[in-house]
C-alpha positions in Angstrom: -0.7 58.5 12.0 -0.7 55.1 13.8 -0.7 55.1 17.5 2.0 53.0 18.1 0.0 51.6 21.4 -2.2 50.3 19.3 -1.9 46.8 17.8 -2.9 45.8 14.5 -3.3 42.8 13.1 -2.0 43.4 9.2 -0.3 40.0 6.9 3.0 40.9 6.4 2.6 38.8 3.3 0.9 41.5 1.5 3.9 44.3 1.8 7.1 44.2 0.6 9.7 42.4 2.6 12.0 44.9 2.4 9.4 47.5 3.4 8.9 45.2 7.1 12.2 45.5 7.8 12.1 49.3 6.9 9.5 49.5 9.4 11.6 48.3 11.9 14.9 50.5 11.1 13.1 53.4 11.2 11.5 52.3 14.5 14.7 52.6 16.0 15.2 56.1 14.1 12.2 56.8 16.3 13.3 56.2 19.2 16.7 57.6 18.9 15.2 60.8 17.7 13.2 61.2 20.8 16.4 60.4 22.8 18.1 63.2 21.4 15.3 65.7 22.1 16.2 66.2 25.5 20.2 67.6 23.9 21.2 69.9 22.2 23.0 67.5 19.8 21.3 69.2 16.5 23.7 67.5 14.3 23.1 64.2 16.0 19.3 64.7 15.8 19.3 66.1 11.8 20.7 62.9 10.8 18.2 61.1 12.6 15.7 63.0 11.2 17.2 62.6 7.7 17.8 59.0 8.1 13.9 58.6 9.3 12.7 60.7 6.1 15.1 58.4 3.8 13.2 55.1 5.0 9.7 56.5 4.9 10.3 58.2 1.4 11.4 55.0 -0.2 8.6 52.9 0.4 6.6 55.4 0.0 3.3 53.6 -1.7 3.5 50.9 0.6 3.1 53.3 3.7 -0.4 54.2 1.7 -0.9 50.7 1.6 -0.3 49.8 4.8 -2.4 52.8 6.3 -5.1 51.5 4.3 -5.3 48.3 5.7 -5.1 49.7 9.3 -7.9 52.0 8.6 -5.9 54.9 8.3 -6.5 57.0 5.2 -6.2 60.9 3.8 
């Protein structure tokens, strides 16, 4: 999983454009989920959780790719 401290430098020319901006909705998925782990909102946090899953599961093949080029792989 990437560290997200870490920078990397990756062309965004080389992903889908609809995948960058996927990257960034579910970057604020992120952070909401981690806001609501401190409630007991479970509702709330499911459909975070859901919503997160969603983005990540439709761009699928370009997560691979992505890790890839960052170095990451299975």
């Amino acid at each position: 999983m990437i560290n997200s401290n870490e920078k990397s430098e990756v062309d965004e020319r080389i992903l889908n454009p609809k995948f960058i901006d996927t990257v960034k909705l579910m970057s604020k998925w992120k952070n909401r989920i981690e806001l609501l782990d401190g409630f007991n909102d479970i509702f709330a946090r499911g459909a975070s959780l859901i919503a997160f899953n969603v983005c990540r599961n439709s761009f699928k093949s370009q997560f691979e790719k992505f890790n890839i080029l960052l170095g990451y792989s299975r």
